[in-house]
C-alpha positions as CSV (number, residue, x, y, z in Angstrom):
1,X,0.3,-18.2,8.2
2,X,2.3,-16.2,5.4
3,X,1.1,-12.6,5.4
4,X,-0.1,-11.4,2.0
5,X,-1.4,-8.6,-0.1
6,X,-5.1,-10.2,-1.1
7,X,-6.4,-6.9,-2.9
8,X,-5.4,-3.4,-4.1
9,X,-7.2,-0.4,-5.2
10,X,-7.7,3.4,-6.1
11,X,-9.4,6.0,-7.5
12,X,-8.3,8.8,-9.3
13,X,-11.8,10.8,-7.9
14,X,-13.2,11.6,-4.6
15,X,-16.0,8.2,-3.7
16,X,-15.7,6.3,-0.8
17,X,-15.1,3.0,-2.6
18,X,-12.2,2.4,-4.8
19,X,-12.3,0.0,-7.7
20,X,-9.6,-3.4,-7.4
21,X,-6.9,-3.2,-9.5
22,X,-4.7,-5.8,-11.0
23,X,-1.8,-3.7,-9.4
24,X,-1.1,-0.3,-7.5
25,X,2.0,1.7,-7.9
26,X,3.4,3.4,-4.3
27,X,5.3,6.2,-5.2
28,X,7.9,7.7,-2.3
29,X,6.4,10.1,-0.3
30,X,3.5,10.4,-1.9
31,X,1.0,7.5,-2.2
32,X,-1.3,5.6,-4.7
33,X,-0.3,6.5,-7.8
34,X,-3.2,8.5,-9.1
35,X,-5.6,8.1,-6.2
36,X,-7.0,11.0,-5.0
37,X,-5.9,10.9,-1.4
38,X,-1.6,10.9,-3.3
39,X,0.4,13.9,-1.9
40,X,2.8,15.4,0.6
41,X,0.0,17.6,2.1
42,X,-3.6,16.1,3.5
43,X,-6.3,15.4,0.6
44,X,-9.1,14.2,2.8
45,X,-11.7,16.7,2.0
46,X,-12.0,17.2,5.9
47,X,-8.7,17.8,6.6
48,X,-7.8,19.9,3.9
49,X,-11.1,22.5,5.4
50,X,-8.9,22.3,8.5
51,X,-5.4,22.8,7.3
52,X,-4.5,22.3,4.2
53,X,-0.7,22.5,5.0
54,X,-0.7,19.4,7.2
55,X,1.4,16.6,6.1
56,X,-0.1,13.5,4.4
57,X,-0.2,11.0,7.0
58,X,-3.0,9.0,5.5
59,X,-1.1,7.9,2.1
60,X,-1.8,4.4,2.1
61,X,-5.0,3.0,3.4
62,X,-4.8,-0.9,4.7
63,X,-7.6,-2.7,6.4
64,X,-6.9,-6.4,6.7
65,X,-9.6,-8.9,4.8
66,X,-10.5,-10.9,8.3
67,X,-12.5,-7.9,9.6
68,X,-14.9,-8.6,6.5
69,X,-15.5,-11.6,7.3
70,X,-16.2,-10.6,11.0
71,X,-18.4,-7.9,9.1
72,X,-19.8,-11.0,7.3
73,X,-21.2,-12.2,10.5
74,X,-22.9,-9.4,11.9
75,X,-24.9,-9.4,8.7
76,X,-22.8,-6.4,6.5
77,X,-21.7,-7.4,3.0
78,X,-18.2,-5.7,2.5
79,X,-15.3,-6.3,-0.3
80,X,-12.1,-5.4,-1.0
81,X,-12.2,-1.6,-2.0
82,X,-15.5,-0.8,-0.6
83,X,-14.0,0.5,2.7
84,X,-12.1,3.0,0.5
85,X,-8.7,0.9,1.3
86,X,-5.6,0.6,-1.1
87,X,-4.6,-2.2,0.1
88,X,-6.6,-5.2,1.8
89,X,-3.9,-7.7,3.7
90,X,-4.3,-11.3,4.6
91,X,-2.5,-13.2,7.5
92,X,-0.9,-9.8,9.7
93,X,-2.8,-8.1,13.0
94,X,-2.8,-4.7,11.4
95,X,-4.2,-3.2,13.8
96,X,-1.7,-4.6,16.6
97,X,1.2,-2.9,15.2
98,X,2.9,-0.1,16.7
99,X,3.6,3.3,15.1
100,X,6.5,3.3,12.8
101,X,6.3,-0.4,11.8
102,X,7.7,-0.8,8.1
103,X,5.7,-2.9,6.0
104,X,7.6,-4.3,3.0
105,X,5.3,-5.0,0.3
106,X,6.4,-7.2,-2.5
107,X,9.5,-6.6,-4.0
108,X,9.9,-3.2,-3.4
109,X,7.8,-0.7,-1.5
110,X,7.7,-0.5,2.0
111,X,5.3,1.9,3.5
112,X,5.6,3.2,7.6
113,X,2.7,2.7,9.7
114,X,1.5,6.3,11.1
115,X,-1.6,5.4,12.8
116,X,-5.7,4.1,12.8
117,X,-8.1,4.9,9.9
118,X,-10.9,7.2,11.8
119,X,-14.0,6.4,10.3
120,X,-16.3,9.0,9.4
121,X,-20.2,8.7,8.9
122,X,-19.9,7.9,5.5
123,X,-19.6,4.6,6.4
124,X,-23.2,4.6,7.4
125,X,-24.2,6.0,4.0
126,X,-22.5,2.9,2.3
127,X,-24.1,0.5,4.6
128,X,-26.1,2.0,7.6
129,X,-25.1,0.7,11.0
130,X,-22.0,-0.5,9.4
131,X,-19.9,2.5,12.0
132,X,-20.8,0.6,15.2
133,X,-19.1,-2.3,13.8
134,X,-16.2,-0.7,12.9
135,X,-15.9,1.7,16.0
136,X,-16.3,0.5,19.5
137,X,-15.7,0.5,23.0
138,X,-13.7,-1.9,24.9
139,X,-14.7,-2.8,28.4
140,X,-12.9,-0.6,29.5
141,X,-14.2,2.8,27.8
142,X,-11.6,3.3,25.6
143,X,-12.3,3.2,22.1
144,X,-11.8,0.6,19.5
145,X,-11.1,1.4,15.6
146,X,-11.2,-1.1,13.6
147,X,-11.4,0.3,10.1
148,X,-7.9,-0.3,8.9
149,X,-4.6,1.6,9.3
150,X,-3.2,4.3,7.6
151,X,0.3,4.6,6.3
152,X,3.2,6.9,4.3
153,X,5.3,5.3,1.1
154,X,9.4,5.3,2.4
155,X,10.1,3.3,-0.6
156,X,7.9,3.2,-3.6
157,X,6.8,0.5,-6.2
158,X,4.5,-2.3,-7.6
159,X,2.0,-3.7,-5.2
160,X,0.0,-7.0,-6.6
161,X,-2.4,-9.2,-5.1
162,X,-0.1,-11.9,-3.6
163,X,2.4,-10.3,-2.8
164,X,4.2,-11.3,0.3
165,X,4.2,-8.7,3.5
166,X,6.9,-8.2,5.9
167,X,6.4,-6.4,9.1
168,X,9.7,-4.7,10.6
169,X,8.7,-3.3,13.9
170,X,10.5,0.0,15.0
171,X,13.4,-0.3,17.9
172,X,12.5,1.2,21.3
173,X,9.7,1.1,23.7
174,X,6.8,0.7,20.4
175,X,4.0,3.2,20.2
176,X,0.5,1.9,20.0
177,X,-1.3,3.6,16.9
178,X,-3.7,6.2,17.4
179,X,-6.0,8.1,15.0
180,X,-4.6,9.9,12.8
């Protein structure tokens, strides 16, 4: 299966959905162009209380569309958007990719994986008991995020739905992501 760009999205004001959009632009180091969370320094309102000086790790927001359907299932309606994502993906195990992956996105940008999305209880507020399904525990203890990754912009430009992903994993021994 081809991995693709099915959706993209922002907002230019703090909510925790973000409208679709017929296209995003990734600017370098930066972000969304004119989404909220855009910037060298952290934006989440959380993070910024915290430190404000803390690089932007959190630039680009992917979750991958098969986790609505498995959302779907368990009896939660979710879109595109409504997660607060930029970009919703089609056909690539997000969430298996190590740190440092390089995502080329269409023609031009390619954004660097940094880490997991940790969801916050605001999640409940859009749906309630929608952060159990998104957060987990394995068997094991550990826990499982599943609300998407989160991602810096190494090479800006125009995102569209359709658009064709490429994953370029790192060299080395590979990281698995972590919260970030």
């Amino acid at each position: 299966m081809n991995s693709t760009v099915a959706s993209v999205s922002s907002n230019d004001v703090y909510s925790f959905t973000k409208p679709n959009r017929d296209s995003v632009t990734l600017l370098t180091g930066l972000g969304v162009e004119g989404d909220v969370h855009a910037g060298v320094t952290v934006k989440h309102r959380s993070r910024v209380a915290q430190d404000p000086t803390q690089p932007n790790l959190r630039q680009v927001h992917l979750i991958h569309q098969e986790l609505f359907a498995e959302l779907r299932q368990a009896g939660f309606e979710v879109s595109p958007g409504d997660l607060g994502e930029n970009i919703t993906t089609a056909g690539i195990d997000l969430l298996g990719l190590p740190v440092g992956t390089l995502l080329r996105l269409g023609d031009e940008a390619v954004v660097e994986v940094t880490g997991l999305r940790n969801p916050c209880l605001q999640i409940d507020t859009f749906q309630a008991g929608l952060l159990k399904q998104v957060v987990g525990r394995a068997d094991d203890g550990t826990i499982v995020r599943k609300a998407g990754i989160m991602s810096v912009v190494r090479t800006g430009g125009v995102v569209r739905p359709g658009d064709v992903i490429k994953a370029v994993l790192p060299v080395g021994p590979h990281r698995p992501l972590e919260r970030v």
